[in-house]
PDB file of the backbone (N, CA, C, O) and the ligand in Angstrom, with CONECT records:
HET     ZN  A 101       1
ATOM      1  N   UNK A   1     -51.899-155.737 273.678  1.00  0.00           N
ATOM      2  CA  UNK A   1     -50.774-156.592 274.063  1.00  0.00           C
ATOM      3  C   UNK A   1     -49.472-156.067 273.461  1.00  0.00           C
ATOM      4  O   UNK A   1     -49.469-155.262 272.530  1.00  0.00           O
ATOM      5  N   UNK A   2     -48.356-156.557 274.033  1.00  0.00           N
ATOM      6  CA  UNK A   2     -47.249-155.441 273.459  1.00  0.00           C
ATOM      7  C   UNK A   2     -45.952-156.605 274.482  1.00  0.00           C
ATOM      8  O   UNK A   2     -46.205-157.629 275.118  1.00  0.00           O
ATOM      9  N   UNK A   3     -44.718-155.959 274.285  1.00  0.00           N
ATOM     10  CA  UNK A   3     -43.618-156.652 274.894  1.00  0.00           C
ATOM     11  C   UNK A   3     -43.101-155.341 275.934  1.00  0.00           C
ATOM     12  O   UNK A   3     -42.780-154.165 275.764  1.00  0.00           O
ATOM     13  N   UNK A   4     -43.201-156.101 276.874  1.00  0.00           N
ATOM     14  CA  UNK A   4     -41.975-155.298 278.136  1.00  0.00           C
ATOM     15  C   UNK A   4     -40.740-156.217 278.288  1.00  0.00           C
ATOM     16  O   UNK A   4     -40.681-157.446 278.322  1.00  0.00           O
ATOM     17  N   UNK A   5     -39.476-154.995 278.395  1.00  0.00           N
ATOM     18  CA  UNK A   5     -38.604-155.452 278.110  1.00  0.00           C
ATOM     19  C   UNK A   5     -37.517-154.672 279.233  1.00  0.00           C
ATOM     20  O   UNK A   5     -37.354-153.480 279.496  1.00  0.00           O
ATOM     21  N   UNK A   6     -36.959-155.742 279.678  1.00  0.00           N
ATOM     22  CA  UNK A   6     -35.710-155.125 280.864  1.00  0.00           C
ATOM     23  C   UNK A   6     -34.111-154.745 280.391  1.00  0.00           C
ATOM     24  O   UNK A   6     -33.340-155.399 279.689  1.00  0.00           O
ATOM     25  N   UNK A   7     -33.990-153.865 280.836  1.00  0.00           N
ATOM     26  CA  UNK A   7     -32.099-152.832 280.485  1.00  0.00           C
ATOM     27  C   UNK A   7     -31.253-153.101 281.723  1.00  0.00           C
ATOM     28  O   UNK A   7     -31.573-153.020 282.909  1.00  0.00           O
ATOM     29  N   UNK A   8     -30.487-153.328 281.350  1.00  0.00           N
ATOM     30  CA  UNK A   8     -29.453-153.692 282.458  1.00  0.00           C
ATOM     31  C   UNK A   8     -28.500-152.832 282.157  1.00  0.00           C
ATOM     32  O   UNK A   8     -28.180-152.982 280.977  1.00  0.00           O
ATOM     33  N   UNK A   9     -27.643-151.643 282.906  1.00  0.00           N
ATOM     34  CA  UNK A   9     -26.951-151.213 283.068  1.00  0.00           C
ATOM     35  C   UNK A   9     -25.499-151.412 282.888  1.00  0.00           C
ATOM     36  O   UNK A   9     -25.563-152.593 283.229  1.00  0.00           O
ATOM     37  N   UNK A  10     -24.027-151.220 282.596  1.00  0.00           N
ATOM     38  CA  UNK A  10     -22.788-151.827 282.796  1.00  0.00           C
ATOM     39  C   UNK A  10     -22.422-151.253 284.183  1.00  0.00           C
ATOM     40  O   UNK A  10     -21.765-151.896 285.002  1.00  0.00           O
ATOM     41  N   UNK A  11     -23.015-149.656 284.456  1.00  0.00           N
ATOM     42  CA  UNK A  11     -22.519-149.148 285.710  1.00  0.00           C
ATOM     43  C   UNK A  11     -23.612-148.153 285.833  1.00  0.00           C
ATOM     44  O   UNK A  11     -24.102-147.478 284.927  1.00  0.00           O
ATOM     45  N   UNK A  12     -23.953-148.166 287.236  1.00  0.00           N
ATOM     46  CA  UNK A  12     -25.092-147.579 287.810  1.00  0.00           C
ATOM     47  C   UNK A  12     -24.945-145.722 287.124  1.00  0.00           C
ATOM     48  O   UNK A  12     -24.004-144.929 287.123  1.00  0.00           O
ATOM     49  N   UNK A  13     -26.328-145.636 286.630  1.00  0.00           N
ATOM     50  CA  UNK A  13     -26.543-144.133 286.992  1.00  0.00           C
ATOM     51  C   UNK A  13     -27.225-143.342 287.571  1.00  0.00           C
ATOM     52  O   UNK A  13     -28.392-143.159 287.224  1.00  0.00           O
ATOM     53  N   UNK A  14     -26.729-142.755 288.478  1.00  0.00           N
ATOM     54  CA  UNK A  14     -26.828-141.979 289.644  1.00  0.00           C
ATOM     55  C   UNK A  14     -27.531-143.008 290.510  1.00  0.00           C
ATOM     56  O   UNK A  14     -26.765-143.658 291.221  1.00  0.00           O
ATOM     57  N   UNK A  15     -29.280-143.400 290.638  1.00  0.00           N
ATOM     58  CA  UNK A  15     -29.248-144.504 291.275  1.00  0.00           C
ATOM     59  C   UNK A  15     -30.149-145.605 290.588  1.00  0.00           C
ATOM     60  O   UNK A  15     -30.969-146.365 291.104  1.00  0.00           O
ATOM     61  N   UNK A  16     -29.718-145.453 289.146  1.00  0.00           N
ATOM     62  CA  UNK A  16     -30.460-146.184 288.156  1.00  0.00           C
ATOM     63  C   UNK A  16     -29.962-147.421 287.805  1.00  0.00           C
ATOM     64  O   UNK A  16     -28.824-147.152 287.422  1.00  0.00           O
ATOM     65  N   UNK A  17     -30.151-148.877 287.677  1.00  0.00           N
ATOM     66  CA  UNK A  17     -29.184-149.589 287.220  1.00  0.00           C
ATOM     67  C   UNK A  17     -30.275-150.580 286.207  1.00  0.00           C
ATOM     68  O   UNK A  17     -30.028-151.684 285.720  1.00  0.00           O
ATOM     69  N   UNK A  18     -31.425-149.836 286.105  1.00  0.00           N
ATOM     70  CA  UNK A  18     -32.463-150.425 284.916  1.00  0.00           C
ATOM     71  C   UNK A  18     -33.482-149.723 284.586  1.00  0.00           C
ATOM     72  O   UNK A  18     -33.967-148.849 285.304  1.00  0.00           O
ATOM     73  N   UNK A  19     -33.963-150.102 283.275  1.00  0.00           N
ATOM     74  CA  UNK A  19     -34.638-149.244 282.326  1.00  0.00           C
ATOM     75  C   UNK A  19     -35.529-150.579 282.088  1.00  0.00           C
ATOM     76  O   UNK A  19     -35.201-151.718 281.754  1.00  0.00           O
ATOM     77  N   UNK A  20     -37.000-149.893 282.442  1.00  0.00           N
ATOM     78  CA  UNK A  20     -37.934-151.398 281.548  1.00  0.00           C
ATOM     79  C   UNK A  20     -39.122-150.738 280.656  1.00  0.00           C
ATOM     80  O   UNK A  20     -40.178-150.206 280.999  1.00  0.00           O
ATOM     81  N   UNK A  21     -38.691-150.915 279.703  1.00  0.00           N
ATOM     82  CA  UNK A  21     -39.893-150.332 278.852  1.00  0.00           C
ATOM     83  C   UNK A  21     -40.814-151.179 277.991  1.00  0.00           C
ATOM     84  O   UNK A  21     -40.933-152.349 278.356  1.00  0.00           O
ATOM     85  N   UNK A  22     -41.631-150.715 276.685  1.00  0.00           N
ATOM     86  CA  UNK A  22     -42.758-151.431 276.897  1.00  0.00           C
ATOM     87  C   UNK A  22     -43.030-150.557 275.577  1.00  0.00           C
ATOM     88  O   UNK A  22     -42.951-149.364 275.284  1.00  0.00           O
ATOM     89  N   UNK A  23     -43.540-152.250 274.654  1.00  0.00           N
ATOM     90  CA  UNK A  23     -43.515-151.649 273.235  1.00  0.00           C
ATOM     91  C   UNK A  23     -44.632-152.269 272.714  1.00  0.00           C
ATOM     92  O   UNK A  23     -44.956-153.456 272.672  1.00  0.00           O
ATOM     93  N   UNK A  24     -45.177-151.235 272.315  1.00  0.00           N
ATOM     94  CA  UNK A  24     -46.813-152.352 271.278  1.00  0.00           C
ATOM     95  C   UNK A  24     -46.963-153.123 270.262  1.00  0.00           C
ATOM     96  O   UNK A  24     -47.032-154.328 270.017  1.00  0.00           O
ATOM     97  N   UNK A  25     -47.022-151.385 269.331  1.00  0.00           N
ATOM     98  CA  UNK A  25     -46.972-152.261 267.500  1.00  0.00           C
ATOM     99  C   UNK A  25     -45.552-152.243 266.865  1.00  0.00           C
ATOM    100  O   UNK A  25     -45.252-152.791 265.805  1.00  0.00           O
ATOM    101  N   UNK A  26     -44.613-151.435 267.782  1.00  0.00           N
ATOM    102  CA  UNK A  26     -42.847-151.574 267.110  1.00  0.00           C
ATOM    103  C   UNK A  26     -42.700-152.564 267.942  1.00  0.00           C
ATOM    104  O   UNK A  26     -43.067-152.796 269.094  1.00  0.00           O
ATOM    105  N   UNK A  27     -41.665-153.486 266.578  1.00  0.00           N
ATOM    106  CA  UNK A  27     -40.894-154.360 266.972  1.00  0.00           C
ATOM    107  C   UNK A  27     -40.089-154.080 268.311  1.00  0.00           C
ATOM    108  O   UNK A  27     -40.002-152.969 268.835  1.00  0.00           O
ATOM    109  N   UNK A  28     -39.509-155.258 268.792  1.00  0.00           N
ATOM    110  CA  UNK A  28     -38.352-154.625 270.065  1.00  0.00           C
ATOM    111  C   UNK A  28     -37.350-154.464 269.723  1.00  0.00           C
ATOM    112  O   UNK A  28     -36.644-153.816 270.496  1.00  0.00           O
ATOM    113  N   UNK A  29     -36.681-154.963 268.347  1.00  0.00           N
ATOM    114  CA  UNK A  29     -35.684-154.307 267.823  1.00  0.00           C
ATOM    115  C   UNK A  29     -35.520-153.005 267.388  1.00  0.00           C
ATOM    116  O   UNK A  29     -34.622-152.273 267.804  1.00  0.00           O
ATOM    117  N   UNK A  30     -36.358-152.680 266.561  1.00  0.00           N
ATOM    118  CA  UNK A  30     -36.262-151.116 266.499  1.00  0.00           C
ATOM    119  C   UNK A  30     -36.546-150.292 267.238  1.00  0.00           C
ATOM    120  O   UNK A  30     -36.073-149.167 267.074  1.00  0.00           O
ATOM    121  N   UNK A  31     -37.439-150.571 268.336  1.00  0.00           N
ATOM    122  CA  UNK A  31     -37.206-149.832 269.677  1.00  0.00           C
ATOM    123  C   UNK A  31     -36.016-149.507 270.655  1.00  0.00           C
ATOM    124  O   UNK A  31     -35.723-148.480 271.268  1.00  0.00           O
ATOM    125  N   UNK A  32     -35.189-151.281 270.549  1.00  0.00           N
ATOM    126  CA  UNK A  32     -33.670-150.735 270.805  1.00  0.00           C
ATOM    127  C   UNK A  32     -32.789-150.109 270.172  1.00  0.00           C
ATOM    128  O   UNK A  32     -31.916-149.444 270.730  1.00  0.00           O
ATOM    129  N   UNK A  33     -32.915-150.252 268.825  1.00  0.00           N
ATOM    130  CA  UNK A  33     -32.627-149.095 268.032  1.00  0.00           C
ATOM    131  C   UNK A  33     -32.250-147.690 268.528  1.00  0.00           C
ATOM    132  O   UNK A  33     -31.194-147.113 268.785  1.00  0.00           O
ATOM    133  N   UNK A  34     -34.112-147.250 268.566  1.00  0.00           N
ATOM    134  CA  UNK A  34     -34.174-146.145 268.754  1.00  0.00           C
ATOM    135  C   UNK A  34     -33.382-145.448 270.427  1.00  0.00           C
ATOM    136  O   UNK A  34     -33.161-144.275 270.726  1.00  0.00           O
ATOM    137  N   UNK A  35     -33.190-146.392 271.021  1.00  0.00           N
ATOM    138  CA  UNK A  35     -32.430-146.369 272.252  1.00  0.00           C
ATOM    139  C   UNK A  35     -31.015-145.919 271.973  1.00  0.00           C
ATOM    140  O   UNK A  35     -30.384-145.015 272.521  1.00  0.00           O
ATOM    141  N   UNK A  36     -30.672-146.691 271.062  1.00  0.00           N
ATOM    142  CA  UNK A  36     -29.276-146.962 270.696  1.00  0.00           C
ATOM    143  C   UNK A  36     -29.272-145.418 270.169  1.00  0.00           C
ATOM    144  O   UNK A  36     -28.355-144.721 270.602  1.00  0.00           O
ATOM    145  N   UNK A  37     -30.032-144.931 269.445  1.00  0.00           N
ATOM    146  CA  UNK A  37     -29.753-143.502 268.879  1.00  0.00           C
ATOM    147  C   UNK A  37     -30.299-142.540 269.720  1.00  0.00           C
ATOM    148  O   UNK A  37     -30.897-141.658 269.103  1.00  0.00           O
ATOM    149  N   UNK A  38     -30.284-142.414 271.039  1.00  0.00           N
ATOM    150  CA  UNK A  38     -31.355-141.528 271.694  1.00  0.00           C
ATOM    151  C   UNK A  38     -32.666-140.805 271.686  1.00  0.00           C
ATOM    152  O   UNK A  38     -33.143-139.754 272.114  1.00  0.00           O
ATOM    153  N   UNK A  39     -33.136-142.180 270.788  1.00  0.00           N
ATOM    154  CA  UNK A  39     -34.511-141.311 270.390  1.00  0.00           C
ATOM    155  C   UNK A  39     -35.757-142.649 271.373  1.00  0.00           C
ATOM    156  O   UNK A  39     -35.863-143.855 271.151  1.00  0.00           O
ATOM    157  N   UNK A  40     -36.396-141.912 272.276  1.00  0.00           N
ATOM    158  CA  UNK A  40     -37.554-142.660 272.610  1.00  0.00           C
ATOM    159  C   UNK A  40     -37.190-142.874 274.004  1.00  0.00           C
ATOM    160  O   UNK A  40     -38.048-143.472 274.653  1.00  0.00           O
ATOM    161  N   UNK A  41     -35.937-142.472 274.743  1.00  0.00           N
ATOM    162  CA  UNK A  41     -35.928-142.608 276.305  1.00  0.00           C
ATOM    163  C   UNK A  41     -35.414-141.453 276.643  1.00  0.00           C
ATOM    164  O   UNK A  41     -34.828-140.869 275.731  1.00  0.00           O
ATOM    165  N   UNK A  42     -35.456-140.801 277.933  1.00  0.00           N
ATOM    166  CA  UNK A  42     -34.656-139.762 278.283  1.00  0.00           C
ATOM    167  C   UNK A  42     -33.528-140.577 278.924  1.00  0.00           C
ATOM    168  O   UNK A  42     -32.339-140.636 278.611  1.00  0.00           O
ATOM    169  N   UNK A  43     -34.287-141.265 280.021  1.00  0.00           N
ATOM    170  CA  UNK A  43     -32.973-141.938 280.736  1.00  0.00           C
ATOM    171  C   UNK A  43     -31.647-142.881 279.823  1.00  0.00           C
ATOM    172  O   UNK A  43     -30.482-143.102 280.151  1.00  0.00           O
ATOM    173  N   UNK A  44     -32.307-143.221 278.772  1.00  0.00           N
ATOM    174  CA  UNK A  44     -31.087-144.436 277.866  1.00  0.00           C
ATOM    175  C   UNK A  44     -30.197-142.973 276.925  1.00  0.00           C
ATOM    176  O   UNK A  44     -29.047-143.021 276.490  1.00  0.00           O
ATOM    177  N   UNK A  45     -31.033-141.945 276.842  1.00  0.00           N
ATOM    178  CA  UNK A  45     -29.877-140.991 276.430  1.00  0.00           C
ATOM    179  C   UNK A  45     -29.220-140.553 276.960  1.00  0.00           C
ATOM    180  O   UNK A  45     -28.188-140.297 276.341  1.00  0.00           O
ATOM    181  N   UNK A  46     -29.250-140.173 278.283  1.00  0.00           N
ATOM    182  CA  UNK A  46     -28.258-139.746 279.021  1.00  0.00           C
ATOM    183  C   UNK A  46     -27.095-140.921 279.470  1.00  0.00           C
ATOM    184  O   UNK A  46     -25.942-140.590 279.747  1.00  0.00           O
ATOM    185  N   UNK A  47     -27.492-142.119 279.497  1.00  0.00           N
ATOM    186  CA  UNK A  47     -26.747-142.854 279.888  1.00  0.00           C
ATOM    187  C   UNK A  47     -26.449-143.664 278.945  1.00  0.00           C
ATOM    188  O   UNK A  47     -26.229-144.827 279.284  1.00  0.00           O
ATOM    189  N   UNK A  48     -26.363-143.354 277.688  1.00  0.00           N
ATOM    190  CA  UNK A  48     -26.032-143.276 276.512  1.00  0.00           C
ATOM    191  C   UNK A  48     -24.565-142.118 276.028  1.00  0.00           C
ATOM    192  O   UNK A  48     -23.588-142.300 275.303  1.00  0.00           O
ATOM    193  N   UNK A  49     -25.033-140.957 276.830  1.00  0.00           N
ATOM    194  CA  UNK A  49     -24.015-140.002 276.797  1.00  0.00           C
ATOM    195  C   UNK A  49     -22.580-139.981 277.637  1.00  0.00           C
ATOM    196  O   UNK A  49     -21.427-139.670 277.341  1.00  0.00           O
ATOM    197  N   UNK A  50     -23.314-140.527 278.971  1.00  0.00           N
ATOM    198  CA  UNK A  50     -22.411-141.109 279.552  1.00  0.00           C
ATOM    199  C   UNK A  50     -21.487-142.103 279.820  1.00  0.00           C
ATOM    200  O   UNK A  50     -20.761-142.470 280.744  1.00  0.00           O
ATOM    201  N   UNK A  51     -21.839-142.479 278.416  1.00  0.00           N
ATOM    202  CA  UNK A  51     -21.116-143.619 277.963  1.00  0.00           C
ATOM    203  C   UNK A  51     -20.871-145.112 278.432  1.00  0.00           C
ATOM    204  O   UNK A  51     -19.810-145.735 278.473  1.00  0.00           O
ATOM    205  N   UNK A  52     -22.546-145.630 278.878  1.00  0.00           N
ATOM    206  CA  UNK A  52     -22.461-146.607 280.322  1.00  0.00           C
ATOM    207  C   UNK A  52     -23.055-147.751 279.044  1.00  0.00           C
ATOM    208  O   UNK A  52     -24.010-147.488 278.312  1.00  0.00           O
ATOM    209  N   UNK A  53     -22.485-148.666 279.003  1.00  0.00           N
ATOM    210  CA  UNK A  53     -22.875-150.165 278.503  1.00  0.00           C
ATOM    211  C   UNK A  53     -24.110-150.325 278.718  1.00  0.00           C
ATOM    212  O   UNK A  53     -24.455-149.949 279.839  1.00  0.00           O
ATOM    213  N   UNK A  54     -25.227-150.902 277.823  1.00  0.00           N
ATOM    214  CA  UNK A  54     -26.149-151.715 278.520  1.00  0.00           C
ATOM    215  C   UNK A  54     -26.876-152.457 277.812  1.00  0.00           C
ATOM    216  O   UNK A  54     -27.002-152.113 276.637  1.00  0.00           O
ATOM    217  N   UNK A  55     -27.582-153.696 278.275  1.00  0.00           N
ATOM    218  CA  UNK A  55     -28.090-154.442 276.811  1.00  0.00           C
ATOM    219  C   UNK A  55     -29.458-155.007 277.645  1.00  0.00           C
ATOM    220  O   UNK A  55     -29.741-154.821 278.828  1.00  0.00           O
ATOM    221  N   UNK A  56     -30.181-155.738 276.647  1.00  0.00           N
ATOM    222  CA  UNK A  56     -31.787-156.049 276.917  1.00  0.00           C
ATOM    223  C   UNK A  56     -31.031-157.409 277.610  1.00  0.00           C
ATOM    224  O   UNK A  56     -30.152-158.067 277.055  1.00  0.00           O
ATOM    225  N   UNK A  57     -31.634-157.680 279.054  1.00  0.00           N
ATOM    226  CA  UNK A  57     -31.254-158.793 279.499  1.00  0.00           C
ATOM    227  C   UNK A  57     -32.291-160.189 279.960  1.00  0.00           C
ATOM    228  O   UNK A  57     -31.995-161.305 280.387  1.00  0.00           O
ATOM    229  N   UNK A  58     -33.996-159.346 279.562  1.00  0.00           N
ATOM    230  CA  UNK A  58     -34.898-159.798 279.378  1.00  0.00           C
ATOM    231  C   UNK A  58     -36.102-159.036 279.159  1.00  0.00           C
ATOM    232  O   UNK A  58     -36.262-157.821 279.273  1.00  0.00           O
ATOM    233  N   UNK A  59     -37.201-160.231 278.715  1.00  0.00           N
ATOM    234  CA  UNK A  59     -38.124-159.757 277.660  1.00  0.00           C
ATOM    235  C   UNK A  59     -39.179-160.441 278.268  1.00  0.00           C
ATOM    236  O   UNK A  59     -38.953-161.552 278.748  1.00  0.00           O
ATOM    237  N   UNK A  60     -40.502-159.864 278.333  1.00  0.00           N
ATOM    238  CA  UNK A  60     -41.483-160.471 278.395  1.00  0.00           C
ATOM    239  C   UNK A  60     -43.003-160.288 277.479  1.00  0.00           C
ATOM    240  O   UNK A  60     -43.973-159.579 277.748  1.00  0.00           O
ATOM    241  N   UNK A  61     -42.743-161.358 276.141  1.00  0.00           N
ATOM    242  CA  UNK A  61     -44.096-160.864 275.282  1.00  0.00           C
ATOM    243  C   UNK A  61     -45.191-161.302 276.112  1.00  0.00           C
ATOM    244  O   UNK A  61     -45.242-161.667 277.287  1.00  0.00           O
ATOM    245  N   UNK A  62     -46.235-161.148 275.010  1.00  0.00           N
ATOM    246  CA  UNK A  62     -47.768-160.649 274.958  1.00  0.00           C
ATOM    247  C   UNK A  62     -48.054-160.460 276.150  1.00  0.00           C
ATOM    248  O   UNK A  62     -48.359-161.496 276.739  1.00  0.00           O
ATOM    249  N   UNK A  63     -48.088-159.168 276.989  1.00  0.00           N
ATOM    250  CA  UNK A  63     -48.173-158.565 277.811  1.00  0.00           C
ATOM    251  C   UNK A  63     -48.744-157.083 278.084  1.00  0.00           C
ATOM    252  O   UNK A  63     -48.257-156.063 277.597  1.00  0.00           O
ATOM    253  N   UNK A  64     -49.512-157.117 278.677  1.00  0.00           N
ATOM    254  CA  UNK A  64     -50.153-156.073 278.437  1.00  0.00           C
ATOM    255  C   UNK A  64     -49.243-154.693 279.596  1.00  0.00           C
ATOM    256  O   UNK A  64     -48.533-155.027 280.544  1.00  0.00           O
ATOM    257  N   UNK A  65     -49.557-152.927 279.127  1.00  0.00           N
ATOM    258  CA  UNK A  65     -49.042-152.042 279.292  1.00  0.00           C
ATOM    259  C   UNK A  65     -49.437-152.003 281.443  1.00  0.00           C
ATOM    260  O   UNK A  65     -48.940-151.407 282.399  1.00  0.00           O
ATOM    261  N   UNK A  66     -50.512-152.959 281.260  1.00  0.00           N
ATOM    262  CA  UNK A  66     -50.470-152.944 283.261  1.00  0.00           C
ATOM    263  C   UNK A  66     -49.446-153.686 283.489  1.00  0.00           C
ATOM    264  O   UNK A  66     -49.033-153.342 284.596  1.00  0.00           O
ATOM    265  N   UNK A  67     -48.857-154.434 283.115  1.00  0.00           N
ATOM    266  CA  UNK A  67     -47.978-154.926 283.963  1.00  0.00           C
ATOM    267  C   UNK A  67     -46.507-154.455 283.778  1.00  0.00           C
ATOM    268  O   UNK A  67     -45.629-154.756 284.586  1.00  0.00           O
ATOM    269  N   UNK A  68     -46.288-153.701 282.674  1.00  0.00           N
ATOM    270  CA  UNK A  68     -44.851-152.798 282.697  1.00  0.00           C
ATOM    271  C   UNK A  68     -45.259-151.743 283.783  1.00  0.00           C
ATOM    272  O   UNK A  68     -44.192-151.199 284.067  1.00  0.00           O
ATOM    273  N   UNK A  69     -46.330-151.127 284.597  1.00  0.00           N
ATOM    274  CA  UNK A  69     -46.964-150.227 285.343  1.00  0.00           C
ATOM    275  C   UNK A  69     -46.327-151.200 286.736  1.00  0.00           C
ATOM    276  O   UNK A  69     -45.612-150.967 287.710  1.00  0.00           O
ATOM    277  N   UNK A  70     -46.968-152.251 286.239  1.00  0.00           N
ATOM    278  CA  UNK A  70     -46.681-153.403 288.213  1.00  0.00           C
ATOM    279  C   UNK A  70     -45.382-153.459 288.281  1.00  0.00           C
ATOM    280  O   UNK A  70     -44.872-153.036 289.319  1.00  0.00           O
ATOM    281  N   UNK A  71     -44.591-153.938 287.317  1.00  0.00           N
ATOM    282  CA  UNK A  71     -42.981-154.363 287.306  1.00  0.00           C
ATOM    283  C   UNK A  71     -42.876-152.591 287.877  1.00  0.00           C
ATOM    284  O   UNK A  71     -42.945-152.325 289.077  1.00  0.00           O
ATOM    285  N   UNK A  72     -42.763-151.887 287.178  1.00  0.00           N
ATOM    286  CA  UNK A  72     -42.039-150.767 287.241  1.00  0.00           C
ATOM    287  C   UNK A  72     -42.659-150.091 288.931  1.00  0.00           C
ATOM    288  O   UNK A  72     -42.003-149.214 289.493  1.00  0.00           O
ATOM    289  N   UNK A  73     -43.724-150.546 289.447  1.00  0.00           N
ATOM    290  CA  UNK A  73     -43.957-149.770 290.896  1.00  0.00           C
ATOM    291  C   UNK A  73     -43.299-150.814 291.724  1.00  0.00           C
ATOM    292  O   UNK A  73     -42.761-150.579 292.806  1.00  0.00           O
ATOM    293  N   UNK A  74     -43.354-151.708 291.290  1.00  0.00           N
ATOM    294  CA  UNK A  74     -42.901-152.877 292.427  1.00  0.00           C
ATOM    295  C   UNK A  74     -41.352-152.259 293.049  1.00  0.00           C
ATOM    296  O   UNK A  74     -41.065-152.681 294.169  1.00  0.00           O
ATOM    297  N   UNK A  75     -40.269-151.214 292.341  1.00  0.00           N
ATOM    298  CA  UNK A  75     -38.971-151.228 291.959  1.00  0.00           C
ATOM    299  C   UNK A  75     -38.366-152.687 292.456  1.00  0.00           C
ATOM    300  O   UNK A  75     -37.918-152.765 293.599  1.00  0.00           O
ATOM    301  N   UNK A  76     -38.361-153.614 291.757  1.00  0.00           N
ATOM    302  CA  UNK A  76     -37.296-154.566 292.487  1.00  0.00           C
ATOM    303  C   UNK A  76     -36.726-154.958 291.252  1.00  0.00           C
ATOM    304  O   UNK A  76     -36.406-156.146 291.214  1.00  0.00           O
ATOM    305  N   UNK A  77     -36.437-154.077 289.901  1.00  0.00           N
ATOM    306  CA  UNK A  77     -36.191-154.813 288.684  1.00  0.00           C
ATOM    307  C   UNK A  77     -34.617-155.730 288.937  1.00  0.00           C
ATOM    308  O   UNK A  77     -34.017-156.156 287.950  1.00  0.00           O
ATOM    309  N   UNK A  78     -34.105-155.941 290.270  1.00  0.00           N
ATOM    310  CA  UNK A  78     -32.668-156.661 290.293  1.00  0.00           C
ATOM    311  C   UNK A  78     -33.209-157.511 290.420  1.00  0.00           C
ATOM    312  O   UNK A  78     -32.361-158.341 290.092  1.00  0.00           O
ATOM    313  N   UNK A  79     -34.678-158.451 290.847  1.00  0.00           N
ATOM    314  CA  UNK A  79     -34.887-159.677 291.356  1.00  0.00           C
ATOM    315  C   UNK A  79     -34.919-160.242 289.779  1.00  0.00           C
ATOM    316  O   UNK A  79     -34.425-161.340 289.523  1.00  0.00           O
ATOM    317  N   UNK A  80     -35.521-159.434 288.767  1.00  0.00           N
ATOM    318  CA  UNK A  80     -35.825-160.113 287.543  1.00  0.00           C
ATOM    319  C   UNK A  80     -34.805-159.857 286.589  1.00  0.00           C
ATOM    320  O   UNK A  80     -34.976-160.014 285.380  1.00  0.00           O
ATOM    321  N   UNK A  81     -33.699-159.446 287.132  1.00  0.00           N
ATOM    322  CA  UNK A  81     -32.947-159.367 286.047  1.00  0.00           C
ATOM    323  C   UNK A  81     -31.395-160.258 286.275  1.00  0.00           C
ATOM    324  O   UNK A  81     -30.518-159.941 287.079  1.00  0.00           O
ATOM    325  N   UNK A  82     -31.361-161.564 285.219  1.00  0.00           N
ATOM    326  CA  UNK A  82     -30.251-161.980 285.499  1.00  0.00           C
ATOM    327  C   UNK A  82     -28.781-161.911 285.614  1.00  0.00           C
ATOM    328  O   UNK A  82     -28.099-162.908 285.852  1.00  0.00           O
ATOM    329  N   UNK A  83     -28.379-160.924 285.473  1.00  0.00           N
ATOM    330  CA  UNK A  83     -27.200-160.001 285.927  1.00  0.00           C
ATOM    331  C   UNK A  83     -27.137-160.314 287.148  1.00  0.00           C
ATOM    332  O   UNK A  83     -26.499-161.239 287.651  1.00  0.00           O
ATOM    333  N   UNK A  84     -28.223-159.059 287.968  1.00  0.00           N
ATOM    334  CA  UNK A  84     -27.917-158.848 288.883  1.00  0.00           C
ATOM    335  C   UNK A  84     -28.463-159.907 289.972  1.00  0.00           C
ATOM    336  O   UNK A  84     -28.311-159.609 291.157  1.00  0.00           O
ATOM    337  N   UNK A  85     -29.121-161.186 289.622  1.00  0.00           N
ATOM    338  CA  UNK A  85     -29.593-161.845 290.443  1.00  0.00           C
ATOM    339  C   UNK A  85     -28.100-162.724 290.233  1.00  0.00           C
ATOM    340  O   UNK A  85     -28.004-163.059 291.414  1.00  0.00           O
ATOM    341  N   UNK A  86     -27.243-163.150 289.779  1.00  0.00           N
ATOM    342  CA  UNK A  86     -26.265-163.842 289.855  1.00  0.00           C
ATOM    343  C   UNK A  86     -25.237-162.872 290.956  1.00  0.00           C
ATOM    344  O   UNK A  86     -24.771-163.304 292.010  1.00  0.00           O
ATOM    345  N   UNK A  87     -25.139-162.205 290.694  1.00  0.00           N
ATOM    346  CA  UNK A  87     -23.922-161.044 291.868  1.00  0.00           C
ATOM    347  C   UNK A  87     -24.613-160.895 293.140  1.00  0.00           C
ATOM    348  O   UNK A  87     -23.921-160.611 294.118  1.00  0.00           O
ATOM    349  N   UNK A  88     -26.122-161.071 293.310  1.00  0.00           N
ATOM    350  CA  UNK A  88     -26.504-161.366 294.077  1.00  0.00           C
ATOM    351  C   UNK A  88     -26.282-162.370 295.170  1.00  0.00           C
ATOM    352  O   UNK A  88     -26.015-162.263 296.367  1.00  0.00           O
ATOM    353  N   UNK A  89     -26.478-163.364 294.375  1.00  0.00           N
ATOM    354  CA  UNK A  89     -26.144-165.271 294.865  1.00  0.00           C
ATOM    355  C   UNK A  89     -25.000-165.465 294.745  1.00  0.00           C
ATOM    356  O   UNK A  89     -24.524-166.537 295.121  1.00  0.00           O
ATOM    357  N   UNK A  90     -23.927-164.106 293.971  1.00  0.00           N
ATOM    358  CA  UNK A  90     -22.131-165.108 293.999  1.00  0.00           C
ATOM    359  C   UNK A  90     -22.082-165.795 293.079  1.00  0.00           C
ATOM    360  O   UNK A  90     -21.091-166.499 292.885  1.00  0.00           O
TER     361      UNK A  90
HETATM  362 ZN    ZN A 101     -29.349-155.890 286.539  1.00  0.00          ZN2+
END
């Protein structure tokens, strides 16, 4: 069991506008951490470099590593993420 956790973007990259990753025995803080310092994503470093805003806009504990697999094939991470479901609806 572990936490998956959704990234919301400030401005799309290239045609990325979320990151959902998925953490076991580290906390989710120091996993964003390690985000924050480019260590542990490729994609949050580059768009890290590129200097694009982005913050955890939701979380889902005790969850197991299949369903960061389902979220992440499904691609629809805008339906679950409240950002973009508000700009959605206006
Ligand atoms: Zn979003």
């Amino acid at each position: 069991m572990g936490t998956v956790y959704l990234i919301h973007f400030g401005r799309k990259y290239k045609h990325a506008r979320h990151y959902i990753g998925w953490t076991g025995k580290r906390k989710l803080d120091e996993r964003i951490t390690a985000h924050r310092e480019n260590r542990g994503a490729r994609l949050l470093a580059v768009v890290n470099a590129a200097g694009i805003p982005w913050e955890v806009v939701r979380v889902w504990t005790k969850v197991t590593r299949e369903f960061e697999r389902k979220l992440k094939k499904r691609k629809c991470s805008r339906r679950y993420c409240p950002h973009c479901k508000r700009e959605a609806t206006g």
